[in-house]
C-alpha positions in Angstrom: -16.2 -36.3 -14.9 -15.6 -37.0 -19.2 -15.4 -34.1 -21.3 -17.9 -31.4 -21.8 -21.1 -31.9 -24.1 -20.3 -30.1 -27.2 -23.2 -28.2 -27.4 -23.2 -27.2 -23.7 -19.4 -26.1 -24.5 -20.5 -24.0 -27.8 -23.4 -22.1 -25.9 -21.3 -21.2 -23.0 -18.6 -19.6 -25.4 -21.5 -18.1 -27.8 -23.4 -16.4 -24.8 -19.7 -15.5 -23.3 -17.7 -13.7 -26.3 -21.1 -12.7 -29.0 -21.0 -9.3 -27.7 -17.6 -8.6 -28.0 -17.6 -10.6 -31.5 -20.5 -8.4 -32.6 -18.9 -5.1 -31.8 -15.4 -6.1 -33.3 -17.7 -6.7 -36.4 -19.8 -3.6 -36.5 -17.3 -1.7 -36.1 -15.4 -2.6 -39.4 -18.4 -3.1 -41.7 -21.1 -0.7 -42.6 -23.8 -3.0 -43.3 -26.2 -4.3 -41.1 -26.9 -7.4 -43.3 -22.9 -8.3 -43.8 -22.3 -7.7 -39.8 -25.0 -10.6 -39.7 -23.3 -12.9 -41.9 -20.0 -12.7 -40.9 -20.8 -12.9 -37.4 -23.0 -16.1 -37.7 -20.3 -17.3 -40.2 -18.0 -16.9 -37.6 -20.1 -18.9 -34.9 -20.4 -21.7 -37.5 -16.8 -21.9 -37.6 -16.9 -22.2 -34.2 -19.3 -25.1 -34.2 -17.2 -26.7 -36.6 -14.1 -26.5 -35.3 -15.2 -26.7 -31.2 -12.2 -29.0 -30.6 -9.8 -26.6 -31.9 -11.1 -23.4 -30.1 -8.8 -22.5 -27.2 -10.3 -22.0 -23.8 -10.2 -18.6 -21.3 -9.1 -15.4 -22.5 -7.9 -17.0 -26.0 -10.9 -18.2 -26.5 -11.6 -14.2 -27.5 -8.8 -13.8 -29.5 -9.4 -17.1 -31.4 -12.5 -15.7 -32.1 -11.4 -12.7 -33.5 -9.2 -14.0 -35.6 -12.1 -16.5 -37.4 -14.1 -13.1 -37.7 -11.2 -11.1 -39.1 -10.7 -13.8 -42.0 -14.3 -14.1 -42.5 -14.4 -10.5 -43.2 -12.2 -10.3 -45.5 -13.7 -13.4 -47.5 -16.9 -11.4 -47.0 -14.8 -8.3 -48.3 -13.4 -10.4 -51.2 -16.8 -11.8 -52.3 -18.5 -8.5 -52.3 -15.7 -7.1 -54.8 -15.7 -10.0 -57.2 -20.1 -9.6 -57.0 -19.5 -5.5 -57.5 -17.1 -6.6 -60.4 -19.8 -9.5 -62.0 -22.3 -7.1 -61.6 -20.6 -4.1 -63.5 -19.7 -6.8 -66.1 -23.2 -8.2 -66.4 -24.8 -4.4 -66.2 -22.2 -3.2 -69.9 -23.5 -6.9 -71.7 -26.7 -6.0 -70.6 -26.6 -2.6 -72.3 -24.9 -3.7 -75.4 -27.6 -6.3 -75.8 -30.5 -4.2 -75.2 -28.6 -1.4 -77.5 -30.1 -1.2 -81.4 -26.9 0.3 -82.1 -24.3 -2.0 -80.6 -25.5 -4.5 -83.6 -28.9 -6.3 -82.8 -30.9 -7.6 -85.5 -33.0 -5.0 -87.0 -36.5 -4.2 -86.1 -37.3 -6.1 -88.9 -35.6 -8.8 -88.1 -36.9 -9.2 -85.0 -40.3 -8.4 -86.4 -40.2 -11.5 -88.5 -39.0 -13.3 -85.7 -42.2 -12.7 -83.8 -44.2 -13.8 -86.6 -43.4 -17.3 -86.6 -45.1 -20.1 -84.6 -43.8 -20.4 -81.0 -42.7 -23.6 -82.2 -40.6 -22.1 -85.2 -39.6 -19.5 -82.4 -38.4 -22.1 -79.9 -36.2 -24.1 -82.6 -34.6 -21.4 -83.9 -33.7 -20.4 -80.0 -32.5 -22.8 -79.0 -30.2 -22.9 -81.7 -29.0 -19.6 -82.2 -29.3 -17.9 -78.6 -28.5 -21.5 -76.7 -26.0 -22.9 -79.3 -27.5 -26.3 -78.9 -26.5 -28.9 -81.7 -29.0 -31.3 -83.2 -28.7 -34.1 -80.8 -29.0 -32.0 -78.2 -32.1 -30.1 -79.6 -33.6 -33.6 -80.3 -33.2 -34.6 -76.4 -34.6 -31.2 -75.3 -37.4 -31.7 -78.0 -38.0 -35.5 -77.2 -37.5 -36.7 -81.0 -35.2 -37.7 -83.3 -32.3 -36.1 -84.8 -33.8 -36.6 -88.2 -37.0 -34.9 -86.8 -34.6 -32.3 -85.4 -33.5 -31.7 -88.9 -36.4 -31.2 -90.5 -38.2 -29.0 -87.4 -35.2 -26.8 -87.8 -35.2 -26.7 -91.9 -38.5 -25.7 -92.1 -38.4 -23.4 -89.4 -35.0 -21.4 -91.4 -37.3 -21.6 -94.2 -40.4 -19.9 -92.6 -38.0 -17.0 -91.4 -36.6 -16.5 -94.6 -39.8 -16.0 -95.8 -41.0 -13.4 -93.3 -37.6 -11.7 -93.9 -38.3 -11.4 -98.0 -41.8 -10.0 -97.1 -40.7 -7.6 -94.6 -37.0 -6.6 -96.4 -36.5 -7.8 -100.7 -32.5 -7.6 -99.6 -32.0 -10.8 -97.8 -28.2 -10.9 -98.5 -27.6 -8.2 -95.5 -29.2 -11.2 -93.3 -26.5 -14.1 -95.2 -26.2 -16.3 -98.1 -28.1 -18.7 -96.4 -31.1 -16.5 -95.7 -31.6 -15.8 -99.6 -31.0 -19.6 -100.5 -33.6 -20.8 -97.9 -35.9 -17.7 -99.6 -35.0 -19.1 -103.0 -36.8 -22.4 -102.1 -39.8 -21.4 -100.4 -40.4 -19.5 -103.6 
């Protein structure tokens, strides 16, 4: 008689010890969702590593073992989420507060009133901190197209901006040059 057929040998152990793996879970998480992961993490393990798993009663305690580390990964993974999240949440804020230093409604006004096109160059530049080749490959032309698209599109803005606010130096020097030339 050869070995046993892996899969015959993993349902055996998976019918024998999910119980007991399943209560040593629940009982050191909280939620139902993370009991679920960690115990069907720990079966993978299993899976994966069905040469290494010990038979009779270790076969428990090896078991335990895979679900106590996966916990705690599970644990450590939740914290650095919770942590990202906080993080993300005070950006989030700051951006979306006018007095954490957004552009002024007027600004933003202006913005809007340019083509999507204009809207899309300036984007991507600004927000994306693409650089003209790159622009040109997202844009599928030149660089020399690039250059233009993007002049024109400073120009248009500084334009808006000298229609909607006469002091253009509170937006930069080159704001009120651009303005200079469109008029």
């Amino acid at each position: 008689m050869g070995p046993p057929d892996p899969r015959q040998r993993f349902e055996e152990l998976y019918t024998e010890h999910y119980a007991t793996v399943s209560g040593y879970v629940r009982r050191r998480s909280d939620d139902p969702h993370d009991v679920a992961d960690v115990i069907a993490e720990t079966f993978t393990t299993a899976w994966r590593r069905l040469g290494e798993v010990p038979t009779g009663d270790r076969t428990r305690l090896w078991l335990y073992a895979v679900a106590r580390r996966t916990l705690a990964n599970h644990r450590r993974g939740e914290s650095r989420r919770a942590a990202l999240t906080t993080r993300l949440r005070a950006e989030l804020a700051e951006w979306t507060d006018p007095a954490a230093g957004t552009a002024p409604e007027t600004a933003r006004a202006a913005f809007m009133r340019l083509s999507a096109d204009d809207r899309e160059v300036l984007s991507l530049v600004a927000w994306e901190g693409l650089g003209n080749a790159e622009l040109a490959q997202v844009l599928g032309c030149s660089r020399l197209a690039v250059r233009q698209r993007l002049h024109r599109a400073r120009k248009r803005l500084a334009a808006e901006l000298a229609a909607e606010d006469p002091d253009l130096a509170r937006y930069g020097s080159r704001a009120v040059r651009l303005a200079k030339e469109t008029s």
